[in-house]
N, C-alpha and C positions, 0 to 999 in steps of 0.2 A: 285480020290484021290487028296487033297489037298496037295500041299507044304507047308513046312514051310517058313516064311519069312524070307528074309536074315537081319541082325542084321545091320546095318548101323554106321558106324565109324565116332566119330567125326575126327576135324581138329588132335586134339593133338593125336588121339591114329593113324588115317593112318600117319601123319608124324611120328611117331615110331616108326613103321613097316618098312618105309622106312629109316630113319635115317636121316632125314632130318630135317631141325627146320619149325615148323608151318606157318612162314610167309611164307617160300618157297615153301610149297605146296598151300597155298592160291594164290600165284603169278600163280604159272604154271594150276593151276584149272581157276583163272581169263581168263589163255591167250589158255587155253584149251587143252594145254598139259597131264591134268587127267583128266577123267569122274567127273563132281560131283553132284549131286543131291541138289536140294536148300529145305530148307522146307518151308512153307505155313509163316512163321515168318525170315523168310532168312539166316538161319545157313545155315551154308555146311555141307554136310554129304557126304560118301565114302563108294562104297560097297568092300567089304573085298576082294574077286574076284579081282576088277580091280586094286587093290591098289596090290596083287600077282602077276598082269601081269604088272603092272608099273618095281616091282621090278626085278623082270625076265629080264625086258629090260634092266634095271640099270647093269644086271649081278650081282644082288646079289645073291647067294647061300643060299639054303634054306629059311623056311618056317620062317618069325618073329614069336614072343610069343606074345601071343592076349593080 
């Protein structure tokens, strides 16, 4: 049985999630603070997953709106 793939977050929608402004998640993804995925053309990308467990750490409460 196959998985379905996980959908990949750019920069602006996981800092919404966490509430953060997008240069700040780029800082802490540079310094390795988030997981980030590069693509083949060098965007960032964020899996939905670890951008829940970032927040979790933050202590933020519940699930952000996708």
């Amino acid at each position: 049985m196959q998985t379905k793939p996980t959908r990949l977050l750019t920069v602006s929608q996981a800092a919404a999630r966490l509430g953060i402004h997008a240069d700040t998640l780029r800082a802490w993804a540079d310094k390795g603070l988030v997981p980030v995925i590069r693509t083949p053309t060098g965007y960032r990308r964020f899996n939905p997953d670890e951008i829940e467990r970032v927040r979790e750490e933050m202590g933020l409460e519940g699930k952000a709106a996708a």
